[in-house]
MMTF fields as JSON, N, C-alpha, C and O atoms, coordinates in Angstrom:
{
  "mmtfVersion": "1.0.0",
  "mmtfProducer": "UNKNOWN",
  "numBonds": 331,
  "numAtoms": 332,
  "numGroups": 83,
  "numChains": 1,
  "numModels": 1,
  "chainsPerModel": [1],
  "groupsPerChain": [83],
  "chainIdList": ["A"],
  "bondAtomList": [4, 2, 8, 6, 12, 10, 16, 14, 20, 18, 24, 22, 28, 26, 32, 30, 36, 34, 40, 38, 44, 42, 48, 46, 52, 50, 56, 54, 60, 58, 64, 62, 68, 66, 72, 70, 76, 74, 80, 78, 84, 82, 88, 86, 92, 90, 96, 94, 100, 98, 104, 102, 108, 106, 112, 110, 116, 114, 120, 118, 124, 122, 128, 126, 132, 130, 136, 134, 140, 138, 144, 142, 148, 146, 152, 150, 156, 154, 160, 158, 164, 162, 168, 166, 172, 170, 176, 174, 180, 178, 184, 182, 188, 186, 192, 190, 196, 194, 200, 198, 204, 202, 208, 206, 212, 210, 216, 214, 220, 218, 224, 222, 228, 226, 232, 230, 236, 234, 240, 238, 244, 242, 248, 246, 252, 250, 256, 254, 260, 258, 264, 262, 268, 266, 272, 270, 276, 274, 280, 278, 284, 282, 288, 286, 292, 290, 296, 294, 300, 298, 304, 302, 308, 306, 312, 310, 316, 314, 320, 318, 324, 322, 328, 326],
  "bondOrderList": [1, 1, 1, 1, 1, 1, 1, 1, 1, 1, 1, 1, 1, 1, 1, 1, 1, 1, 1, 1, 1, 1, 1, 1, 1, 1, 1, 1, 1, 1, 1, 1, 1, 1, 1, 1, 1, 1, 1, 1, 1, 1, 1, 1, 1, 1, 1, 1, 1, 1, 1, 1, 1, 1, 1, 1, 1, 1, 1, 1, 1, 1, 1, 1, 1, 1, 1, 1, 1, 1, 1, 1, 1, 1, 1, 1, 1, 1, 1, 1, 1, 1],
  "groupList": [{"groupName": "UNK", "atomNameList": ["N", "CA", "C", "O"], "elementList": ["N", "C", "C", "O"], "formalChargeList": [0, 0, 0, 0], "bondAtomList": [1, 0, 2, 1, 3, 2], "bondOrderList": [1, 1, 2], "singleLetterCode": "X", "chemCompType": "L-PEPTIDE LINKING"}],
  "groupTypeList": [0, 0, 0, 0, 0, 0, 0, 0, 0, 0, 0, 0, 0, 0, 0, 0, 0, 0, 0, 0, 0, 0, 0, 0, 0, 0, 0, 0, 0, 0, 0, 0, 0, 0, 0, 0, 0, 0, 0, 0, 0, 0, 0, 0, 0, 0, 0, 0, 0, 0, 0, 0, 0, 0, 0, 0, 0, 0, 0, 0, 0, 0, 0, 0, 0, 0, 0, 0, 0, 0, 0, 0, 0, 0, 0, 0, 0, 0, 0, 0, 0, 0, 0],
  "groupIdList": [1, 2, 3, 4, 5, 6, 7, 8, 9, 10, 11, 12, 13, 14, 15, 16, 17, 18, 19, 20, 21, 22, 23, 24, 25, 26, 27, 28, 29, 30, 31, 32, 33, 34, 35, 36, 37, 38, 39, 40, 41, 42, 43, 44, 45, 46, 47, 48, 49, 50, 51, 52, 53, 54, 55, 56, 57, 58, 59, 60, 61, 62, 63, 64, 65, 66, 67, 68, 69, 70, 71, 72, 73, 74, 75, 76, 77, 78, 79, 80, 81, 82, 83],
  "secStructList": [7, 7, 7, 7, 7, 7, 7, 3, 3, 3, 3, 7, 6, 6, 1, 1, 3, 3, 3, 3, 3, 6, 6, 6, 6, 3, 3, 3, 3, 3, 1, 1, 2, 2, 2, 2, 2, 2, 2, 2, 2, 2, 2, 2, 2, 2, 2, 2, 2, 2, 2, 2, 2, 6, 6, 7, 2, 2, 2, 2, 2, 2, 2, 2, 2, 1, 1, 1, 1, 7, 7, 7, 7, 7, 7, 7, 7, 7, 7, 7, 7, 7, 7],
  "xCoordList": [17.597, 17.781, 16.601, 16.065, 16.181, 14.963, 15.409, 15.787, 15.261, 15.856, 14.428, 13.785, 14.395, 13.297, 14.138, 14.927, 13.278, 13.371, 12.658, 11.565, 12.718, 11.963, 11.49, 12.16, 9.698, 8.77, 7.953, 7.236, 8.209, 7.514, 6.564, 6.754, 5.507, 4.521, 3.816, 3.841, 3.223, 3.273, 1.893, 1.918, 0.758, -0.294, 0.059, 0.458, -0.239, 0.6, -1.078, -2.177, -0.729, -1.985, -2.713, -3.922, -2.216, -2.75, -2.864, -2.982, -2.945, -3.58, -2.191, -1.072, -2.713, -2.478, -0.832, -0.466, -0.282, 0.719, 2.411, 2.688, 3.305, 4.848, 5.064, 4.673, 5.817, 6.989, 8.122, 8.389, 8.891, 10.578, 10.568, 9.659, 12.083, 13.124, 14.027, 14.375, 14.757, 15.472, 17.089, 18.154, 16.89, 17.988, 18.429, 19.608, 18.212, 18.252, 18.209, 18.823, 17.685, 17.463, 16.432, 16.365, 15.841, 14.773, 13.394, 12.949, 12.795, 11.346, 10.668, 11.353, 9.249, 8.304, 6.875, 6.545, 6.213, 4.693, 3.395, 3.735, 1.907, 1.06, -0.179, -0.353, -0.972, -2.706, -3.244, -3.831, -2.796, -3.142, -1.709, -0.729, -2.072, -0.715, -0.544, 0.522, -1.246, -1.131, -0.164, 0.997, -0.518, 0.356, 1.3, 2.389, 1.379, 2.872, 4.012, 4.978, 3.767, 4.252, 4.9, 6.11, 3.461, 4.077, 5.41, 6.582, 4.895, 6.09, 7.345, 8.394, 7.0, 8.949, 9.318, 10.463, 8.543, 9.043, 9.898, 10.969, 9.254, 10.112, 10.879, 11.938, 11.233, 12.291, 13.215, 14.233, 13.378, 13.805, 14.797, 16.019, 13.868, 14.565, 15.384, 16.569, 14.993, 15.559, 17.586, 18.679, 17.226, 18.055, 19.144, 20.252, 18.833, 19.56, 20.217, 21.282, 19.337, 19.649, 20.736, 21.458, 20.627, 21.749, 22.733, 23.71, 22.862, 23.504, 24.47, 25.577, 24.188, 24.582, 25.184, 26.389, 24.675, 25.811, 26.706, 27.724, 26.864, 28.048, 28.933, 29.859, 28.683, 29.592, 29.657, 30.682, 28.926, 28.834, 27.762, 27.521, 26.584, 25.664, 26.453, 26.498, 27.464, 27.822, 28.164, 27.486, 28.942, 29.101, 28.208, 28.476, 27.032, 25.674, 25.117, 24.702, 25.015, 24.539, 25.587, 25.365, 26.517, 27.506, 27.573, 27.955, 27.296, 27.427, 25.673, 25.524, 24.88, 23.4, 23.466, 22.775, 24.652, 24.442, 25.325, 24.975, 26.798, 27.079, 26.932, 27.51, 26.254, 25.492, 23.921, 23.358, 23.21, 21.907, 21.117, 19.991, 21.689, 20.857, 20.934, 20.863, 21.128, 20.787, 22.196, 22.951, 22.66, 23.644, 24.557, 23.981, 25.706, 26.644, 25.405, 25.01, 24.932, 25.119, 26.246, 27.309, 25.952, 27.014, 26.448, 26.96, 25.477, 24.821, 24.417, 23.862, 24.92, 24.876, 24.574, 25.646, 23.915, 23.546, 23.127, 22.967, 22.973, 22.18, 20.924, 20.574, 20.516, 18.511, 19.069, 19.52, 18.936, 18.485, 17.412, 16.635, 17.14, 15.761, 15.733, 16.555, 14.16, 13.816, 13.014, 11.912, 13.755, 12.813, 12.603, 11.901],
  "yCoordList": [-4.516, -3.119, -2.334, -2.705, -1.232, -0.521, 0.982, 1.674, 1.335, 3.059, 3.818, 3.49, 4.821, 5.601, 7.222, 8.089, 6.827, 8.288, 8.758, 8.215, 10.33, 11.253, 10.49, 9.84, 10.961, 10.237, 12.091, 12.714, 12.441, 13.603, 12.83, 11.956, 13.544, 13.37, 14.559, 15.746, 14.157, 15.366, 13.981, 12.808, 15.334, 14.75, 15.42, 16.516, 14.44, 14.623, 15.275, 14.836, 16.482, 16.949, 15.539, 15.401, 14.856, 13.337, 12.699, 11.977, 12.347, 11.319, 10.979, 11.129, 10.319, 9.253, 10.545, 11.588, 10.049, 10.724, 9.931, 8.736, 11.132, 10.666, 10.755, 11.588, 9.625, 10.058, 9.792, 9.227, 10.446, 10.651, 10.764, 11.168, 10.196, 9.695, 10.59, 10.29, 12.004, 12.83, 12.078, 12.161, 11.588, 11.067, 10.09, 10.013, 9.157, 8.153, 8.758, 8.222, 9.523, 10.098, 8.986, 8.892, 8.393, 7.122, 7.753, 8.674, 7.202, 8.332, 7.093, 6.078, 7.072, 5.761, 6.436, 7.178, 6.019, 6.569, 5.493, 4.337, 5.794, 5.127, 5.813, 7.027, 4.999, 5.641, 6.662, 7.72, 5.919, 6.702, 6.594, 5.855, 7.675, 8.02, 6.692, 6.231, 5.773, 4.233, 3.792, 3.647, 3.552, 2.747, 3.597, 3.027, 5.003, 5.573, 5.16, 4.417, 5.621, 5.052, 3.823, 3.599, 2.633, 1.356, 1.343, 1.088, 1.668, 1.376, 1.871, 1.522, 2.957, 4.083, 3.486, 3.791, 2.307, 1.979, 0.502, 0.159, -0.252, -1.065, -0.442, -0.958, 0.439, 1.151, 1.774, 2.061, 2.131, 2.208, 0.992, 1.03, -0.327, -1.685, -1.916, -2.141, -1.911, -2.206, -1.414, -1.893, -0.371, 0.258, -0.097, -0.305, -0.199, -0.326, -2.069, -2.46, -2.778, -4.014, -4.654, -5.56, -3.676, -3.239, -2.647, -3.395, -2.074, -1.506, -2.199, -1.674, -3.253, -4.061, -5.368, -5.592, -5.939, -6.697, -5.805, -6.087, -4.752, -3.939, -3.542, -2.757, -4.076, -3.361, -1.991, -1.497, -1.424, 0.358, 0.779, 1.986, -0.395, 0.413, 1.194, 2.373, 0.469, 1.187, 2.788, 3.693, 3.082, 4.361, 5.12, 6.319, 4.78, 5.466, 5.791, 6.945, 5.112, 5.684, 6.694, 7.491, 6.481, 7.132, 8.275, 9.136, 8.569, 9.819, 10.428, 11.602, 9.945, 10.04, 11.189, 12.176, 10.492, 10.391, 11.426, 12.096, 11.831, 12.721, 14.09, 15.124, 14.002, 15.272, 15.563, 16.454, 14.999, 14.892, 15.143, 15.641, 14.817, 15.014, 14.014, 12.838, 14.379, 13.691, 13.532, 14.396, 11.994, 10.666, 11.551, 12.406, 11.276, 11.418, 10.382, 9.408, 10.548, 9.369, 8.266, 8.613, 7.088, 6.358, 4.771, 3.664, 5.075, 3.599, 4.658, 5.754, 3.847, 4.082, 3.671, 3.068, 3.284, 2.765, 3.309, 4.48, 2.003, 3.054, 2.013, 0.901, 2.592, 2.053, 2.259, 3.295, 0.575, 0.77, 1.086, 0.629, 2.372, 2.281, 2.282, 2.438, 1.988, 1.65, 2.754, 3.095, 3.293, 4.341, 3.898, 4.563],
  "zCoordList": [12.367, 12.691, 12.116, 11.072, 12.8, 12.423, 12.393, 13.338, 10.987, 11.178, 10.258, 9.26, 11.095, 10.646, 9.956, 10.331, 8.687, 7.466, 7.242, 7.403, 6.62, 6.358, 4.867, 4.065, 4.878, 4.002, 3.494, 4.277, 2.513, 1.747, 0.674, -0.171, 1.105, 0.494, -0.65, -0.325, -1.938, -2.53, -3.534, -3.908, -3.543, -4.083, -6.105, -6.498, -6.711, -8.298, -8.743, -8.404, -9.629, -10.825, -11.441, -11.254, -11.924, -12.476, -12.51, -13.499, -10.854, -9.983, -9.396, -9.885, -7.831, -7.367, -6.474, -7.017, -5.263, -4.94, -5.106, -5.216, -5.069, -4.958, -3.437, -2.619, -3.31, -1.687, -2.343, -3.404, -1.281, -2.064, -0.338, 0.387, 0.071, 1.241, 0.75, -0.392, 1.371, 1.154, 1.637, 1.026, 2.515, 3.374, 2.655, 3.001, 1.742, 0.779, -0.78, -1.703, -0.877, -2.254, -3.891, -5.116, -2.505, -2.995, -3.223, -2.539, -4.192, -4.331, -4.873, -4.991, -5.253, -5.242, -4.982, -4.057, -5.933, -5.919, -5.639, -5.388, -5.666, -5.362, -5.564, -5.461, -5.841, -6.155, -5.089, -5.318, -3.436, -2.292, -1.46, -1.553, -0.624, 0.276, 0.827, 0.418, 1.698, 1.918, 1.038, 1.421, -0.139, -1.249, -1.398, -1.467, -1.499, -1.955, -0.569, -0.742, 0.408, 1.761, 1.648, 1.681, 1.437, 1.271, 0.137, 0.414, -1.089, -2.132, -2.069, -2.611, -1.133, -0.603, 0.364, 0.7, 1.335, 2.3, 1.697, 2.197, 0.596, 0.096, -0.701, -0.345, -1.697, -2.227, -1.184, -1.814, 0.099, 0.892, 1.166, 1.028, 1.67, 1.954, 0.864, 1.11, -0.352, -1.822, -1.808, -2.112, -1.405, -1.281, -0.521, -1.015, 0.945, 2.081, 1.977, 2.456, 1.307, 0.684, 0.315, 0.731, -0.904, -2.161, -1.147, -1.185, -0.628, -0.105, 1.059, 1.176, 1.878, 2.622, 1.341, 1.454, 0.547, -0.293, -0.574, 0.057, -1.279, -1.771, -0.691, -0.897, 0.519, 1.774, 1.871, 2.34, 1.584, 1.805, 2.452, 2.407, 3.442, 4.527, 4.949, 4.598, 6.061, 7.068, 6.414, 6.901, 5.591, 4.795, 4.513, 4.599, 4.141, 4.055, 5.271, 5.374, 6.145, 7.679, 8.4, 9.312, 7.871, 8.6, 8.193, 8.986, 7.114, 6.314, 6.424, 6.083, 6.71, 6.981, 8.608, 8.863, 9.493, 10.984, 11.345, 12.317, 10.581, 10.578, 9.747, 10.082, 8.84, 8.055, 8.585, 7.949, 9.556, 9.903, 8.493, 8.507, 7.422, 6.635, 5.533, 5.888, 3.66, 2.695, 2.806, 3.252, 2.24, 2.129, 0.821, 0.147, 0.648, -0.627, -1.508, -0.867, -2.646, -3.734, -3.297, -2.783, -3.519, -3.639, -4.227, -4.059, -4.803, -5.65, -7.075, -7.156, -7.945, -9.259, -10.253, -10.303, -11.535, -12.279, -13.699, -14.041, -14.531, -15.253, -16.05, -15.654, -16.996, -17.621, -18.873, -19.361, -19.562, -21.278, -21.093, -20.254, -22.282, -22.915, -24.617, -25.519, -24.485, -26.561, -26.979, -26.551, -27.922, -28.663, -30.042, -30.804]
}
């Protein structure tokens, strides 16, 4: 299946740009718009991935298709970090 998302592009003060996927709420950066693209387009897959083992694509598109817009949250997690 091939689904096409909105890709924002935003050049960063200190080098290199962010894209962020509004419709996904997935964001991923890169030295040049090429590489930021590329890396949101696999954080994208990463996503939709995850998302098909947990049995909740279909819920995410659905909620994508009837809001024409950004998805409920519905993948969650969280990050040790070391200070």
């Amino acid at each position: 299946m091939e689904l096409v998302f909105t890709a924002i592009f935003k050049k960063e003060a200190e080098g290199g740009y962010s894209a962020f996927c509004p419709e996904l709420g997935v964001a991923s950066q890169g030295e040049t718009v090429e590489e930021a693209e590329a890396n949101l387009k696999e954080a994208c897959e990463l996503y939709l991935e995850s998302a098909k083992e947990l049995g909740i694509l279909d819920k995410i598109l659905e909620e994508i298709a009837a809001g024409g817009g950004e998805a409920t949250p519905v993948l969650t997690g969280s990050v040790k970090v070391k200070i």
